[in-house]
FIMI-530661 format. One record per atom (N, C-alpha, C): x, y, z. Coordinates in steps of 0.2 Angstrom, whole numbers, padded with zeros to 4 digits, always signed. Atoms other than C-alpha are relative to their C-alpha. Layout:
N
XYZ;...
This chain:
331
-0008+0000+0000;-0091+0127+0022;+0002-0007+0000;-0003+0006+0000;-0081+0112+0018;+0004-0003+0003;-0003+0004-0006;-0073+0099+0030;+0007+0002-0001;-0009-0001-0001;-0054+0101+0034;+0001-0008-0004;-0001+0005+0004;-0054+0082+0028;-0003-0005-0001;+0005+0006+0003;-0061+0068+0020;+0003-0005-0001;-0003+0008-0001;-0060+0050+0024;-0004-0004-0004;-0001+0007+0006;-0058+0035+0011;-0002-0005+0005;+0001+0006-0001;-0067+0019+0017;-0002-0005-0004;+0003+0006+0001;-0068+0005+0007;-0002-0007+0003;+0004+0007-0004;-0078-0010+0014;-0001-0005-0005;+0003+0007+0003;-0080-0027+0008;+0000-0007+0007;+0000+0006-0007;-0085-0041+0023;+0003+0003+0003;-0005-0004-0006;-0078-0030+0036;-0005+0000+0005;+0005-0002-0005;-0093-0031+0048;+0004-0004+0008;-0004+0000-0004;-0080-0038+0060;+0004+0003+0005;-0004-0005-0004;-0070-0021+0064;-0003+0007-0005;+0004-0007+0003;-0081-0008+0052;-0002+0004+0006;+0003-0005-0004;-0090-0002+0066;+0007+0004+0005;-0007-0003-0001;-0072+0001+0075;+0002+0005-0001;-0004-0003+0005;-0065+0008+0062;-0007+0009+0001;+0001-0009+0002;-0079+0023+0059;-0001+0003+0009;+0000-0001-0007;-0080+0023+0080;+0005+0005+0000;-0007-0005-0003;-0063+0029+0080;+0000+0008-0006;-0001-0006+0003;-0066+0043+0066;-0006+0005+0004;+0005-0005-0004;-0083+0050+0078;+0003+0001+0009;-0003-0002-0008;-0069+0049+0093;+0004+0006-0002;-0006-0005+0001;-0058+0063+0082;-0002+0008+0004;+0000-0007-0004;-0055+0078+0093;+0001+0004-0006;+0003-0004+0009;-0055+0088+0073;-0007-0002+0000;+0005+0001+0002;-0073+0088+0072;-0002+0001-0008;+0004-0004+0005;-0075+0096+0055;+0002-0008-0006;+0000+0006+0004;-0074+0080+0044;-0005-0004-0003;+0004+0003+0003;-0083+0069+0030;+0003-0006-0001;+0002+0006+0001;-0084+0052+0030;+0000-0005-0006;+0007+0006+0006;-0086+0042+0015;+0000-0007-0002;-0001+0009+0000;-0089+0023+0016;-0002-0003-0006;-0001+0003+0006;-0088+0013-0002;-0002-0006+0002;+0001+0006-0002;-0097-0003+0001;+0000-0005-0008;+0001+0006+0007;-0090-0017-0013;-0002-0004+0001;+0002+0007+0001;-0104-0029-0015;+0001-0005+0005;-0001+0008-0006;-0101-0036+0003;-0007-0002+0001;+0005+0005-0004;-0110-0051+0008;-0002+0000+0007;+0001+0002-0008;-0110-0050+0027;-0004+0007+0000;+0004-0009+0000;-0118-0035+0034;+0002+0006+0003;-0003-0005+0000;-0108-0023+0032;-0002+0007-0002;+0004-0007+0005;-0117-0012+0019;-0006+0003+0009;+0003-0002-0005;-0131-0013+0036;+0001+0005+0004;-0002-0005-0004;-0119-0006+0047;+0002+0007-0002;-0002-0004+0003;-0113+0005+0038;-0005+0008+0001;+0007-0003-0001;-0131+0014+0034;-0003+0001+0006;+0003+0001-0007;-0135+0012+0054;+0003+0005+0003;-0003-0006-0003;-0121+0026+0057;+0001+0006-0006;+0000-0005+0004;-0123+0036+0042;-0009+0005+0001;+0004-0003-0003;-0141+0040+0049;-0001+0001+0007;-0002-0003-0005;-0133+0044+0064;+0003+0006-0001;-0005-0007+0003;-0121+0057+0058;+0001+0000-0008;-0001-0001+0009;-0123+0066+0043;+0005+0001-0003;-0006+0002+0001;-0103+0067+0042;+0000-0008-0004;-0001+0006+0006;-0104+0051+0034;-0004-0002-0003;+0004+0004+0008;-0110+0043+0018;+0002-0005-0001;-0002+0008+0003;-0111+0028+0008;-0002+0000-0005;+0001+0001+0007;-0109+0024-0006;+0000-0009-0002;-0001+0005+0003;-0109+0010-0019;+0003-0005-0005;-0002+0001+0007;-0101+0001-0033;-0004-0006-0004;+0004+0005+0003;-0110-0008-0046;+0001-0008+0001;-0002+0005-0001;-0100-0023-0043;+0007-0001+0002;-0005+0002-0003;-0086-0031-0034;+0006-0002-0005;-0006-0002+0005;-0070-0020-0040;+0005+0001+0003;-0007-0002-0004;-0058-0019-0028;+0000+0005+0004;+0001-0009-0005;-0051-0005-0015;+0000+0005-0006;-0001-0004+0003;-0044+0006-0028;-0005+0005-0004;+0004-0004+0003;-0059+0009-0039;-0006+0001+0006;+0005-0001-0005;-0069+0008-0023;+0003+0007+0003;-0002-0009-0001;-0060+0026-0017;+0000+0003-0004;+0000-0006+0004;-0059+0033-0031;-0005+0001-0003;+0008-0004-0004;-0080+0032-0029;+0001+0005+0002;+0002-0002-0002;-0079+0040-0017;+0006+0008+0000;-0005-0006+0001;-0063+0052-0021;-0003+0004-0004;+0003-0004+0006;-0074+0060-0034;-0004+0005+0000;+0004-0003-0004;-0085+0069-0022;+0006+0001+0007;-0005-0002-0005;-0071+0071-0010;-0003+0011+0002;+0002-0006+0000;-0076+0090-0002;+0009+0003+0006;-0004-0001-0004;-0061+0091+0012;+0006+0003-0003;-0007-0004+0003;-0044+0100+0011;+0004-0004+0000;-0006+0007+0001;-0035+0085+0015;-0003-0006-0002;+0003+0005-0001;-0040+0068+0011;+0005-0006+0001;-0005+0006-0003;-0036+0052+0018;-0001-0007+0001;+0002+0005+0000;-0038+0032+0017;+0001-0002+0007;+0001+0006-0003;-0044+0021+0030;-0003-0006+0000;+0001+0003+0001;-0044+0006+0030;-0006-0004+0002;+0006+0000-0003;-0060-0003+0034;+0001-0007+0009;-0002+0002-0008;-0051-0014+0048;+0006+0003+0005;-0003-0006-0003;-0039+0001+0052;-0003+0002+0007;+0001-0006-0002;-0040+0014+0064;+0002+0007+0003;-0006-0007+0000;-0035+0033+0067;+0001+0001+0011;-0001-0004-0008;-0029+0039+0087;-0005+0006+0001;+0002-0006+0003;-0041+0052+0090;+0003+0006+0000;-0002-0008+0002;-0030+0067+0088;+0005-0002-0005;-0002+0000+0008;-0024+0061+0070;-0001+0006-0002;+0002-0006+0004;-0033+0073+0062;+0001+0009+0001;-0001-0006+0000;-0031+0088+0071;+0008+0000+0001;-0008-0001+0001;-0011+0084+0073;+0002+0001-0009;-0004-0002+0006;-0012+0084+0055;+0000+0010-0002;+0003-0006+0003;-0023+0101+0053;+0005+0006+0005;-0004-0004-0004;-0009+0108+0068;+0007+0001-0005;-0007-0001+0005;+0007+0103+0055;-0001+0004-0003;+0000-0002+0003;-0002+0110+0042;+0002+0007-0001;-0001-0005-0002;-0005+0127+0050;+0009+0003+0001;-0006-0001-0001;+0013+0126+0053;+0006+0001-0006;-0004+0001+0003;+0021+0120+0038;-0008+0004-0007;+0003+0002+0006;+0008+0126+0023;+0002+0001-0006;-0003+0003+0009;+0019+0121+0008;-0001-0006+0001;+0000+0007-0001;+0017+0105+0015;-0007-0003-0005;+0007+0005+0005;+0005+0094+0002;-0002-0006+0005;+0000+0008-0005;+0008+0077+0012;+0002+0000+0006;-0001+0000-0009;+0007+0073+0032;+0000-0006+0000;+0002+0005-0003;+0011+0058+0036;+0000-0002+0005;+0001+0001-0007;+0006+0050+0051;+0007-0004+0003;-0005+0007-0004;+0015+0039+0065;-0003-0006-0001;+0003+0006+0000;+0012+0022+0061;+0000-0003+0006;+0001+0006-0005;+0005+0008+0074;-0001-0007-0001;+0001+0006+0002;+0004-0010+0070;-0002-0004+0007;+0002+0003-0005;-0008-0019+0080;-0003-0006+0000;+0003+0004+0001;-0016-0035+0082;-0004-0003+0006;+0005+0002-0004;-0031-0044+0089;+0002-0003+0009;-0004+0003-0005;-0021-0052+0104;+0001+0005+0006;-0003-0007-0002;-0015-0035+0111;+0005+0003-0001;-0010-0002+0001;+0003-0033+0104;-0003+0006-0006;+0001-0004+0005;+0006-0017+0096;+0007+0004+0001;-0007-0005+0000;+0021-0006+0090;+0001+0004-0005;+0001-0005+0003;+0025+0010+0086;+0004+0005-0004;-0006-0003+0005;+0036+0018+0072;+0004+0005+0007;-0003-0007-0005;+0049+0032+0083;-0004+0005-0005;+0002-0007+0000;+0042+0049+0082;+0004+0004-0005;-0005-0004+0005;+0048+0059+0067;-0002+0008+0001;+0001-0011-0001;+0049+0081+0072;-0004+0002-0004;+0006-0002+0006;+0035+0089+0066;+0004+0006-0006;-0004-0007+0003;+0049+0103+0062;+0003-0004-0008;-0003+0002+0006;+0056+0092+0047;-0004-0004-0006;+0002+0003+0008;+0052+0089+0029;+0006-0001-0005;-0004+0003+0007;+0056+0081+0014;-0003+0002-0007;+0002-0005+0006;+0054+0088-0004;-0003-0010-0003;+0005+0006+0002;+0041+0075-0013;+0006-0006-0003;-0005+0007+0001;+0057+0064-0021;+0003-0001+0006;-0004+0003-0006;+0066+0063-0007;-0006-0006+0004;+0005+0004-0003;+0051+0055+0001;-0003-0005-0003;+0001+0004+0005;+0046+0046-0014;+0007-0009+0001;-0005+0002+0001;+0065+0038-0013;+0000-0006+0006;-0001+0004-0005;+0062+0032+0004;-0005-0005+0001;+0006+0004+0000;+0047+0025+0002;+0000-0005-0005;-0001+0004+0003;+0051+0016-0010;+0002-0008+0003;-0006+0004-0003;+0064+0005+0001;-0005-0001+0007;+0006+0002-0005;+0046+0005+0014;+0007+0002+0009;+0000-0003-0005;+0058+0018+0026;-0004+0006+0003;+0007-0005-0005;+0043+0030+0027;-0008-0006-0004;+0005+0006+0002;+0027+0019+0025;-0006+0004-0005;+0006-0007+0005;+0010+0026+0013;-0007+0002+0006;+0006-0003-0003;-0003+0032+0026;+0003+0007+0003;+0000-0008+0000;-0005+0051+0026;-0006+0003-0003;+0006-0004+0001;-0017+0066+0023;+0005+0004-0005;-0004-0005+0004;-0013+0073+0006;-0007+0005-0003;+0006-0006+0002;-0022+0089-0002;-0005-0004-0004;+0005+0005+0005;-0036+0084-0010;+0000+0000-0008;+0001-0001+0007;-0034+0092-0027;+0007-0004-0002;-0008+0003+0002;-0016+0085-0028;-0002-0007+0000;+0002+0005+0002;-0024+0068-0025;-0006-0004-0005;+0006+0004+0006;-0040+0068-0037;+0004+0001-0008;-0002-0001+0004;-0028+0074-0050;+0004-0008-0003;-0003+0007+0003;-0018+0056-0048;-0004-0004+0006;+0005+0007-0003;-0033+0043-0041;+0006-0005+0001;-0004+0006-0003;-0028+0026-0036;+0001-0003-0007;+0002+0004+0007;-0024+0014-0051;-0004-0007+0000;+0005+0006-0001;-0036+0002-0054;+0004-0005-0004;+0001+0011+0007;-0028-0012-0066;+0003-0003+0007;-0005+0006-0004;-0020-0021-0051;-0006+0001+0007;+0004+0002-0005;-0034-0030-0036;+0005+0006+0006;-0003-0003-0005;-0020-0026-0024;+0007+0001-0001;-0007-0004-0001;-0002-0018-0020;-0002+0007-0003;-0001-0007+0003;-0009-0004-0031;+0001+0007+0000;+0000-0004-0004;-0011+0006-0019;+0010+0002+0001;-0005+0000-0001;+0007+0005-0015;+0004+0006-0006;-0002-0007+0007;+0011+0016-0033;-0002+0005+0001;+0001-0008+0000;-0001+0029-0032;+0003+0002+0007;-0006-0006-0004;+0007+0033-0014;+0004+0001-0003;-0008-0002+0001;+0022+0034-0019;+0000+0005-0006;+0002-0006+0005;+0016+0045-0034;-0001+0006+0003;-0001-0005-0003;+0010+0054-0024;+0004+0005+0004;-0007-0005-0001;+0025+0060-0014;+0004+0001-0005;-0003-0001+0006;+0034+0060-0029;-0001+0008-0004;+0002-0005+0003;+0023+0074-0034;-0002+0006+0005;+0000-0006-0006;+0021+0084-0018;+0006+0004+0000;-0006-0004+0000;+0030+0101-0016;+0005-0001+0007;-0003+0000-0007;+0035+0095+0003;-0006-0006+0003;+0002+0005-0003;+0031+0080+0012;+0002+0002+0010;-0002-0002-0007;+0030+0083+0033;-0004-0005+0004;-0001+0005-0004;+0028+0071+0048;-0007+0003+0008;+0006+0000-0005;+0012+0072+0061;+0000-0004+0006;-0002+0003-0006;+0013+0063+0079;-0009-0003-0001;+0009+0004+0001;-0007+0057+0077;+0001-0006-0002;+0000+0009+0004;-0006+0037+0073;-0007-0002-0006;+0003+0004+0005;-0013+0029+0059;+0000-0008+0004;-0001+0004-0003;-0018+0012+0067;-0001-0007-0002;+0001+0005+0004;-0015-0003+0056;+0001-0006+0005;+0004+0010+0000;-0023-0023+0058;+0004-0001-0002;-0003+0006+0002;-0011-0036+0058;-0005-0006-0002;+0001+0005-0002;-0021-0051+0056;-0001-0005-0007;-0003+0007+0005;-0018-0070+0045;-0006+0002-0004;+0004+0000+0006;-0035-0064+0034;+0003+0005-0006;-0004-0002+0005;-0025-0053+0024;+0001-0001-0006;+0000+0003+0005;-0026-0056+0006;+0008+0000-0002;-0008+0000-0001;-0007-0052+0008;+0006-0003+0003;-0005+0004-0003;-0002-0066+0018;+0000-0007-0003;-0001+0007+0004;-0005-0080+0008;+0000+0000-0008;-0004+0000+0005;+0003-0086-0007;-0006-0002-0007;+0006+0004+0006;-0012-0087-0024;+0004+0005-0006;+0001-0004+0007;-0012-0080-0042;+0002+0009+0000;+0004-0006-0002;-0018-0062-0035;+0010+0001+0003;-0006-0001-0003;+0002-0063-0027;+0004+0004-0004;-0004-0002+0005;+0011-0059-0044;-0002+0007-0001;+0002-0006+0001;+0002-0042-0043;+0006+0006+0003;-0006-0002-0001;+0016-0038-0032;+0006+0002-0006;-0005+0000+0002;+0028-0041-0045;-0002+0007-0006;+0001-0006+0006;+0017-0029-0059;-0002+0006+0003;+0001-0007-0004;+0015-0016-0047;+0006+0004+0000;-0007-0002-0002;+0033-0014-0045;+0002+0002-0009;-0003-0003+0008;+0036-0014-0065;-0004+0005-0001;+0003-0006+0001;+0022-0002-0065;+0002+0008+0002;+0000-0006-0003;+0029+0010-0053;+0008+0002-0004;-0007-0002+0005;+0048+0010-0064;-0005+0002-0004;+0003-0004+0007;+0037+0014-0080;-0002+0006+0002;+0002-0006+0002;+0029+0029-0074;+0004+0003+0005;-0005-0003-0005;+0043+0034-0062;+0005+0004-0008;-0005+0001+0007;+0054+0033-0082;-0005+0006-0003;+0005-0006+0004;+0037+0044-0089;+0001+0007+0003;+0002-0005-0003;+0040+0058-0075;+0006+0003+0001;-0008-0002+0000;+0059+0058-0079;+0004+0001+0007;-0004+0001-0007;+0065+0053-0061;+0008+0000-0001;-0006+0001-0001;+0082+0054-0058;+0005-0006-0001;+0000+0005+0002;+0092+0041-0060;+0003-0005+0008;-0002+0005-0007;+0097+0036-0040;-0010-0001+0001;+0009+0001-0003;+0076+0036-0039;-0001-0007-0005;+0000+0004+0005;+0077+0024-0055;+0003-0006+0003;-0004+0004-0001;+0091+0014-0048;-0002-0003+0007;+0003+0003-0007;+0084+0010-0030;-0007-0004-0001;+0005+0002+0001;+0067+0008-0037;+0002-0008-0005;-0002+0006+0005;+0075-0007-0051;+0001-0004+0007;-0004+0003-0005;+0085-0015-0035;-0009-0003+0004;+0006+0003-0004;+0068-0016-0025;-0004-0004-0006;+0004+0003+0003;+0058-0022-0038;+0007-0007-0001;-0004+0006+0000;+0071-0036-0041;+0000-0007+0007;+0003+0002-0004;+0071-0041-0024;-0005-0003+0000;+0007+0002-0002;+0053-0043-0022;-0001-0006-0005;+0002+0003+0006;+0053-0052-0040;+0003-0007+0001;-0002+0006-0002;+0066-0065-0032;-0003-0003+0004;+0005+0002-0007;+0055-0066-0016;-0005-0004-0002;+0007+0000+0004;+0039-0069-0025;+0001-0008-0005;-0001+0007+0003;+0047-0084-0036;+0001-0004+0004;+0000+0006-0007;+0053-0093-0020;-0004-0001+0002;+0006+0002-0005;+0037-0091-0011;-0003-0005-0006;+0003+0004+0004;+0029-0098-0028;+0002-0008+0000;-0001+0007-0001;+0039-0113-0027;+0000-0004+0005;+0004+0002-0009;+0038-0116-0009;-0004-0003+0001;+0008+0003+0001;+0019-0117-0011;-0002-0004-0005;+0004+0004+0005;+0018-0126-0027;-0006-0004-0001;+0006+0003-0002;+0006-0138-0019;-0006+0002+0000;+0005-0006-0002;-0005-0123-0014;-0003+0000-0008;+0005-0001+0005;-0010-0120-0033;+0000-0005-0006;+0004+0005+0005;-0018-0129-0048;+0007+0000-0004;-0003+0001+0008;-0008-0133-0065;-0001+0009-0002;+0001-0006+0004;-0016-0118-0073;+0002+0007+0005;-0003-0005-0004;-0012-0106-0059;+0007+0001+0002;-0009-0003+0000;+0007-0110-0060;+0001+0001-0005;-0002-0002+0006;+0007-0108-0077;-0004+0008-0002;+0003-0008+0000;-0002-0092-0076;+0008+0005+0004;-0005-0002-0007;+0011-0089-0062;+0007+0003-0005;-0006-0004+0005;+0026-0090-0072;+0000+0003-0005;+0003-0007+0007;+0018-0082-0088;+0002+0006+0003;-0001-0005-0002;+0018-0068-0079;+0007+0004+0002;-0006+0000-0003;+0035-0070-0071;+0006+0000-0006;-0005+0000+0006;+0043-0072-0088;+0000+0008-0004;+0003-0006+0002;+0034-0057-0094;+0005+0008+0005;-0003-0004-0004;+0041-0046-0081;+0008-0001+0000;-0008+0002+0000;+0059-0054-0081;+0000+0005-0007;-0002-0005+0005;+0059-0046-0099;+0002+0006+0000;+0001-0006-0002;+0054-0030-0092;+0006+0005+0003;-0005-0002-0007;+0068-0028-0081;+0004+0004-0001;-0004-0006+0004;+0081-0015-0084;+0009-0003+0006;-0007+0000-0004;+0099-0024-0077;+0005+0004+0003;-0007-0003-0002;+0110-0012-0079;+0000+0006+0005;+0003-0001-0006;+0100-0002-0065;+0004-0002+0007;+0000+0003-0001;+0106-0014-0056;+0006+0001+0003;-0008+0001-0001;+0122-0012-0043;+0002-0007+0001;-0006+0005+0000;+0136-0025-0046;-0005-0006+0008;-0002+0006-0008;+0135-0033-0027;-0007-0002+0000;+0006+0002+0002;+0116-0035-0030;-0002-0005-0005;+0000+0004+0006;+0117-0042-0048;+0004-0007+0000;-0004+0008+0000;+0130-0055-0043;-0001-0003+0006;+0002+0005-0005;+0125-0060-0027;-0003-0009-0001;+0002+0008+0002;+0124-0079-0026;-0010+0000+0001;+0009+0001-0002;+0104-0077-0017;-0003+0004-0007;+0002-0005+0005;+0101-0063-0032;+0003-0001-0008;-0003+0000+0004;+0110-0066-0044;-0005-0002-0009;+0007-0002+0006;+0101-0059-0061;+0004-0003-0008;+0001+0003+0007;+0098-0070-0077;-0003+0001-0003;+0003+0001+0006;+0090-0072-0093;+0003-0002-0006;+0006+0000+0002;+0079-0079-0101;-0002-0003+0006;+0005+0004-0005;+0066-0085-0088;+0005-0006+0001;-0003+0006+0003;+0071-0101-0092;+0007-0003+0003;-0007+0001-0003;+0090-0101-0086;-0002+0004+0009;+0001-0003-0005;+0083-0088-0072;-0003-0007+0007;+0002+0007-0005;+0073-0105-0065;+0004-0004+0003;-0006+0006-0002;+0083-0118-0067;+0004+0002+0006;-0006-0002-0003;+0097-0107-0056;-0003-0001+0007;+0003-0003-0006;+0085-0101-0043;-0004-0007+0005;+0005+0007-0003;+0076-0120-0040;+0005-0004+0002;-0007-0001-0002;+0093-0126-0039;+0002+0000+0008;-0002-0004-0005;+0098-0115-0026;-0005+0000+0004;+0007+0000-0004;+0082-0117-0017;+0001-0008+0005;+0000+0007-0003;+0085-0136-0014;+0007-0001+0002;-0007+0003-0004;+0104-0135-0011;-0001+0004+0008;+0000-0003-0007;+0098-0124+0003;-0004-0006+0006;+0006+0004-0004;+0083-0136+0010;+0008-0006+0001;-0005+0005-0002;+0097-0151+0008;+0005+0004+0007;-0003+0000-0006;+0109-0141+0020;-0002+0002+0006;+0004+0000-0007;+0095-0136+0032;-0002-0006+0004;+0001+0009-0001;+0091-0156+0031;+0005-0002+0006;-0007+0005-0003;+0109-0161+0036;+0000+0004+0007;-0003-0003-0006;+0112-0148+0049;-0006-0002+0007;+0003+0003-0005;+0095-0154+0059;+0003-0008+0003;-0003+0007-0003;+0103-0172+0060;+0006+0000+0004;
């Protein structure tokens, strides 16, 4: 008989909280579950642990990739053999509460048109601070745009148990290292007939090694993840208030993302700023203005240009008349 669910592990050098991490899936009070751990090509010894608890319980596997390819193609190993009714990512310095699984398998029971459950989110860090989204009724759903819409704007966040055939139909994307992820969810809910809410935490790692808190090359994938997700939102004929919030946020992030670049300029080589705004020009073309509400487009902080070129100048400008009045106001 096949598992109620099946768990996504990608691993690379995580021998720090892997063992954690599958600790807290052999604490789930839902026993009926498979495991699958994706080891990319780590060099610590991680791949060791991993196999130390997989001939401990046959619930978990391991697997491999030929070579070091990221999360994305690294789950969608292991999504491929996925056997569960639901399946679901953890991270490999994550961790789930143990009555995740069966809170979701109790919603399900409840709601089954539901496709997607997302969890309660926790945010915790090595120190001990932690905190915990408010509890959203398990009695309330949202229709896959609706939840798409919001997620978009990061007011419902992507960790959930979606069916599994709904999810092997739309894998993760592999062209982008990271943020990827952040598309196929929201594709995801996009495509669910009903999206519903679970009191079980999902229990995400804050911590400074994050390839998401410092500013390199790999940064700008933010900005092509976000064009990625207008194009195939544009291919599934969304709406146009689902078009129109998704343009605004990617603008946002696109302005974010050129400030941080400039900020750090020290941080990167010649070839890697010119790589930088390569890419930054490339996407400014991309952009779809007229998306774009008014009090957003003309905001002094936002305010949307082109060609690149004029877009800079404005934005670098504005960057220094700000530093100058942060200057004066410390004297």
């Amino acid at each position: 008989m096949n598992p109620r669910f099946t768990i996504l592990t990608a691993v690379y050098n995580a021998q720090a909280y892997v063992a954690e991490c599958i600790e807290s899936v052999l604490s789930q009070t839902c026993a009926e579950w498979q495991m699958i751990c994706i080891d990319d090509c780590s060099t610590d010894e991680s791949k060791q642990i991993l196999h130390q608890y997989a001939a401990r319980d046959s619930r978990i596997q391991v697997m491999q990739t030929k070579v070091n390819s990221g999360q994305a193609v690294a789950r969608n190993v292991g999504l491929k053999v996925a056997k569960g009714e639901f399946t679901l990512m953890l991270d490999a310095d994550d961790l789930l509460s143990p009555d995740a699984l069966e809170s979701v398998w109790r919603a399900h029971l409840r709601h089954p048109e539901v496709d997607t459950f997302l969890f309660r989110l926790e945010r915790f860090d090595d120190t001990g601070w932690s905190e915990v989204e408010p509890l959203v009724s398990g009695h309330i759903t949202l229709s896959g745009r609706d939840a798409c819409l919001r997620a978009i704007n990061w007011r419902i966040h992507g960790y959930f148990a979606i069916r599994t055939d709904l999810h092997q139909r739309l894998p993760y994307d592999e062209s982008l290292r990271i943020y990827g992820d952040d598309v196929t969810s929201r594709l995801h809910l996009f495509h669910s007939r009903a999206v519903g809410f679970c009191p079980g935490r999902y229990r995400y790692r804050q911590h400074g090694a994050s390839c998401t808190h410092h500013f390199s090359v790999r940064r700008i994938d933010f900005v092509r993840a976000n064009t990625l997700m207008r194009q195939l939102l544009e291919e599934r004929h969304a709406d146009g208030d689902l078009l129109r919030c998704c343009e605004a946020y990617a603008w946002r992030i696109y302005v974010a993302i050129f400030r941080e670049m400039v900020m750090t300029e020290t941080i990167l080589s010649p070839t890697e700023r010119e790589q930088c705004e390569h890419y930054l020009n490339e996407h400014l073309r991309l952009m779809r203005p007229s998306r774009l509400p008014w009090s957003l487009r003309l905001h002094p902080s936002f305010l949307f240009l082109r060609p690149y070129k004029l877009f800079k100048g404005y934005q670098t400008r504005l960057l220094a008349l700000r530093k100058l009045i942060k200057g004066k106001k410390k004297d």
